[in-house]
VEXVEXPA-528968 format. One line per field, with one value per residue (C-alpha): residue number from 1; residue in one letter; x, y, z. Coordinates in steps of 0.5 Angstrom, whole numbers, plus 500, padded with zeros to 3 digits. Layout:
k [NUM  ...]
r [A  ...]
px [X  ...]
py [Y  ...]
pz [Z  ...]
//
This chain:
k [1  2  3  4  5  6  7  8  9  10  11  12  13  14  15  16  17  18  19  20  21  22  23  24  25  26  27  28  29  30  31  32  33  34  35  36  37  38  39  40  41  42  43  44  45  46  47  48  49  50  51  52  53  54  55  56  57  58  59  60  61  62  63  64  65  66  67  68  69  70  71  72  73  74  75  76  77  78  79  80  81  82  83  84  85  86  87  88  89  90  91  92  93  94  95  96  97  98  99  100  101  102  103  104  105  106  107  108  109  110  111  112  113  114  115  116  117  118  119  120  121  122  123  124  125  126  127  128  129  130  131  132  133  134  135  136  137  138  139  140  141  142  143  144  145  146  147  148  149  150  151  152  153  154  155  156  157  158  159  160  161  162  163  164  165  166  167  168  169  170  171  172  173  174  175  176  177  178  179  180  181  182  183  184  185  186  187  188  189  190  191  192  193  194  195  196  197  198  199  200  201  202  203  204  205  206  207  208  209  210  211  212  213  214  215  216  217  218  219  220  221  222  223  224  225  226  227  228  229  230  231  232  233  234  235  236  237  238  239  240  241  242  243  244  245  246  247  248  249  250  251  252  253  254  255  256  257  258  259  260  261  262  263  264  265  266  267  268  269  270  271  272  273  274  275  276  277  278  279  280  281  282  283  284  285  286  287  288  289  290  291  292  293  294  295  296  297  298  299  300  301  302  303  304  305  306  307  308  309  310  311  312  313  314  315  316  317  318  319  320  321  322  323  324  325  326  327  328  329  330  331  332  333  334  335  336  337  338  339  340  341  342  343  344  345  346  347  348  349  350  351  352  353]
r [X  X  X  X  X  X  X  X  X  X  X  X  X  X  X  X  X  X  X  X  X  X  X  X  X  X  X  X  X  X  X  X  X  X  X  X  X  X  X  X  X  X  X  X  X  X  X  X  X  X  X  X  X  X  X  X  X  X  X  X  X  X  X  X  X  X  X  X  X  X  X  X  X  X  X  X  X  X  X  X  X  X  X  X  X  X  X  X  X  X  X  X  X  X  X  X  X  X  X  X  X  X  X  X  X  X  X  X  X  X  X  X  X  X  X  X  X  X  X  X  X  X  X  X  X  X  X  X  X  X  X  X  X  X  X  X  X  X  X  X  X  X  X  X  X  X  X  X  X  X  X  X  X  X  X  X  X  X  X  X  X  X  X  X  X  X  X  X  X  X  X  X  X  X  X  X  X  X  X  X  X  X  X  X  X  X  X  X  X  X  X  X  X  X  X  X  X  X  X  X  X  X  X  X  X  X  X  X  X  X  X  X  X  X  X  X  X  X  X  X  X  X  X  X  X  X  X  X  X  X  X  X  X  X  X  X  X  X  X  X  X  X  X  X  X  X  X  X  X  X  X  X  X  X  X  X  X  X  X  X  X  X  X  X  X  X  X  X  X  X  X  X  X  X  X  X  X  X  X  X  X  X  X  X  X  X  X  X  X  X  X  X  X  X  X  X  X  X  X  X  X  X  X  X  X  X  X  X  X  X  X  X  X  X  X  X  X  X  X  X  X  X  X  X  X  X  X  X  X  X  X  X  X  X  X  X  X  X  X  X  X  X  X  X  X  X  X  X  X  X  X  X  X]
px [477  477  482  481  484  490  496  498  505  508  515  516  522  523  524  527  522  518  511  506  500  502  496  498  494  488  481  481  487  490  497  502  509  515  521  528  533  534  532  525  523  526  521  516  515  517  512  506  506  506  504  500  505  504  506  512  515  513  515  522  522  521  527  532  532  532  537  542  541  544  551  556  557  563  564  567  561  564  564  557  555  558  554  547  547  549  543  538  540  538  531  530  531  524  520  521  515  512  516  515  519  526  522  523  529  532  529  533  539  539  537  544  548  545  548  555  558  553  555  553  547  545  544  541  536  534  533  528  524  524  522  515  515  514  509  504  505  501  496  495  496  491  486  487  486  480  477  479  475  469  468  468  462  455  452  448  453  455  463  468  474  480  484  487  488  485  488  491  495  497  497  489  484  488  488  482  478  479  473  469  471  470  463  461  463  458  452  453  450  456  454  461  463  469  473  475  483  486  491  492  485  487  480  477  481  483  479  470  474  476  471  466  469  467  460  460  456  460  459  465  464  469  474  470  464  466  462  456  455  456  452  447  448  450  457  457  465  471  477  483  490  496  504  507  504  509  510  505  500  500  499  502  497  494  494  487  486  488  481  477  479  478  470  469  472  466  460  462  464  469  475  480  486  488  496  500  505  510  508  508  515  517  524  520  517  511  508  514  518  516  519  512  514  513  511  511  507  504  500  496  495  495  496  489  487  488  490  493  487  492  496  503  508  504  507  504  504  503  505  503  502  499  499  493  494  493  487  483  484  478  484  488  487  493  493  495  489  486  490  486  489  494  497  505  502  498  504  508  503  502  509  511  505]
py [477  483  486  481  475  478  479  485  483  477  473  469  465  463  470  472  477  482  482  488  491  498  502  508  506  503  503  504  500  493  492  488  489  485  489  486  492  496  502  499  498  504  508  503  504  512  513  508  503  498  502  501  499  492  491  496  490  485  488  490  482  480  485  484  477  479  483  479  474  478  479  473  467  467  473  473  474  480  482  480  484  490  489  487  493  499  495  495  502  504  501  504  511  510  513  515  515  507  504  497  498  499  493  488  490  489  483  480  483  480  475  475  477  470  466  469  462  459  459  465  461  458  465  467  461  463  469  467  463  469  473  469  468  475  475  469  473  479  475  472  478  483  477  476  484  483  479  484  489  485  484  492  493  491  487  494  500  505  505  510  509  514  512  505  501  495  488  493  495  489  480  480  483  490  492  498  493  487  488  490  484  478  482  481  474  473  477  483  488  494  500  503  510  512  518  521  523  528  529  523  519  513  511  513  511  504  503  504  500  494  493  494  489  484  486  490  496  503  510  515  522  527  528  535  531  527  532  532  525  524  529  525  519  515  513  508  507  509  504  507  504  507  507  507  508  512  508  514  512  517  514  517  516  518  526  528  523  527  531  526  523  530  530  523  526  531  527  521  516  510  511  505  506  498  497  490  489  491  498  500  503  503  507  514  517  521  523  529  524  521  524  526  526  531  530  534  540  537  531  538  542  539  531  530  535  536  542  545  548  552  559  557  558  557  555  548  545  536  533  525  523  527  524  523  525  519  523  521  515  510  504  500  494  489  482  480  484  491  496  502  508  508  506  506  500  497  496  494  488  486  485  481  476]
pz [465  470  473  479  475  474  480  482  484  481  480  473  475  468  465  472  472  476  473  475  472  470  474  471  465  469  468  461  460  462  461  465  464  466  469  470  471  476  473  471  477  481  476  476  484  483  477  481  476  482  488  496  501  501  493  494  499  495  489  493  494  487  485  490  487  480  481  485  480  475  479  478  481  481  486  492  498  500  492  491  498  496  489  492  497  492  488  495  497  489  490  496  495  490  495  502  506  505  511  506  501  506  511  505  503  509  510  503  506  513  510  505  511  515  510  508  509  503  496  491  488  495  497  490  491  498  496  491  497  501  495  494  502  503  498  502  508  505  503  509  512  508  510  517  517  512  519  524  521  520  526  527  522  521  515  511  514  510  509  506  504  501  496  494  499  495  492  487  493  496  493  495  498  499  507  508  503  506  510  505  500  506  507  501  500  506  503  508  502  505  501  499  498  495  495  487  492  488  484  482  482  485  489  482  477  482  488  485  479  483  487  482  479  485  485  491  491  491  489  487  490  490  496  498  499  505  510  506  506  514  516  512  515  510  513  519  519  515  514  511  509  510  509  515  523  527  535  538  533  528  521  515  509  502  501  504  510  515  513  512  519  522  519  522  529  527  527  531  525  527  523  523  520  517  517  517  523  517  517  524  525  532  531  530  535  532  526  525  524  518  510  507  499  495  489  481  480  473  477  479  475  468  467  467  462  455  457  462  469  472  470  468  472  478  485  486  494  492  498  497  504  510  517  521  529  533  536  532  530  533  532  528  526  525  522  529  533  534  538  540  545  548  542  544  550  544  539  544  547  539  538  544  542]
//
């Protein structure tokens, strides 16, 4: 088996279990771990055990449903809702800035909240359906993204992507590589470039090792090796993956985006930001307003060593995120449609199709 044959984010309903694939370990180990308390699945999401917006929500599904599960039947709903909250709002505080995480929390809770005059197990097992429901959206979801951005490239382009916005991050296909698996399939020999993105190497460590696993074309590079390989000529576009889009268009994504969308602007490549409709937030304004995580000193300066790389003591700046300002974002691409410039209006048409 590859690393294709196994799903990112599963439910197995008799164990009443989430099942992941512990990426921490990829791509010299494969190993799938099956997560039914709370804490578990706080520190699988916190650690980047399961990671990429997509797989975050559908995570957060599978785990509210397990949790809940837990809590008795006999309670009264006002019992059981006090109880399902103190346990979603726990998740949610895993990490603040992927907007799928408090997208599919909501949703279980909403759907709690809809059904108050239901008994406990009735709720427990509508929300057992929501939970794989969310799931099978984002399938159709990262393909109906796939298809979008196809349309936008060639067959034989050169493409650059950052990070890991991969079926390691979503249930299939992933966001930004979408395009690029859907072209395969169809015999458009893309040429895949791949950004090593520091610190903590999810485009070496997961994105070259999925899609090379697929067959397609792809060579790593190190993040500061971008300009060169656009001023060769060798990057037609640039599709990217994000975790939350602000309602102006800036987009909040993997530390190091923002430099590679301003070298794009530079030499006149496309750089498409691909965002499922779920991470678009349309209650903040900008790109200010997003919480950028701060991640541990360690991811920098000794992880990856077998021995520390930097002085001790050192003062560390690890954001995991930057933001992209809209400007030089090319366009957005949806599973409901491309939005471009001015991207407010944009966001606005989309929602109301």
């Amino acid at each position: 088996m590859n690393i294709l044959d196994y799903e990112t984010v599963d439910l197995n309903e008799e164990k009443k279990a989430l099942v992941i694939i512990d990426q921490t370990l990829l791509p010299n180990e494969t190993k799938i771990i099956e997560l039914t308390e709370a804490q578990e699945i706080w520190d699988a999401i916190y650690l980047l055990q399961v990671r990429g917006a997509p797989a975050i929500g559908v995570a957060a599904g599978f785990g509210m449903y397990i949790l809940a599960d837990k809590i008795d039947d006999d309670k009264s709903f006002d019992e059981f809702y006090m109880e399902f909250v103190e346990k979603k709002d726990f998740l949610n505080s895993s990490r603040p800035t992927a907007v799928n995480l408090s997208w599919a929390l909501n949703r279980m809770d909403n759907l709690v909240k809809l059904n108050s005059d239901k008994s406990i197990a009735e709720i427990k097992e509508l929300l057992k359906k929501e939970s794989i429901k969310i799931k099978e959206e984002d399938i159709a979801m990262c393909k109906s993204i796939g298809e979008y951005g196809l349309s936008l490239v060639k067959p034989g382009d050169g493409l650059l992507t950052h990070c890991n916005a991969g079926q390691l991050a979503t249930s299939k296909y992933g966001t930004a590589t979408a395009p690029m698996y859907l072209g395969h399939e169809r015999g458009y020999n893309f040429k895949i470039f791949c950004d090593e993105t520091r610190p903590l190497l999810q485009g070496a460590r997961l994105t070259s090792y999925e899609l090379s696993s697929a067959g397609l074309d792809v060579t790593l590079q190190c993040d500061n090796m971008v300009s060169s390989l656009m001023k060769e000529g060798k990057i037609n576009a640039v599709f990217v993956g994000c975790d939350r889009v602000a309602a102006n268009g800036d987009a909040a994504n993997k530390i190091g985006t923002s430099g590679v969308a301003i070298i794009a602007k530079h030499y006149g490549v496309p750089f498409y930001v691909c965002a499922p409709s779920s991470t678009i937030d349309m209650n903040i304004k900008t790109g200010d307003d997003i919480v950028i995580e701060q991640r541990k000193p360690e991811e920098v300066t000794s992880m990856w060593y077998e021995k520390p790389m930097a002085p001790e003591g050192v003062k560390v700046y690890n954001p995991a995120f930057d933001v992209t300002d809209n400007s030089l974002i090319t366009a957005i691409v949806t599973e409901k449609g491309i939005v471009r410039a001015p991207f407010d209006e944009g966001f606005k048409e989309l929602f109301s199709k």
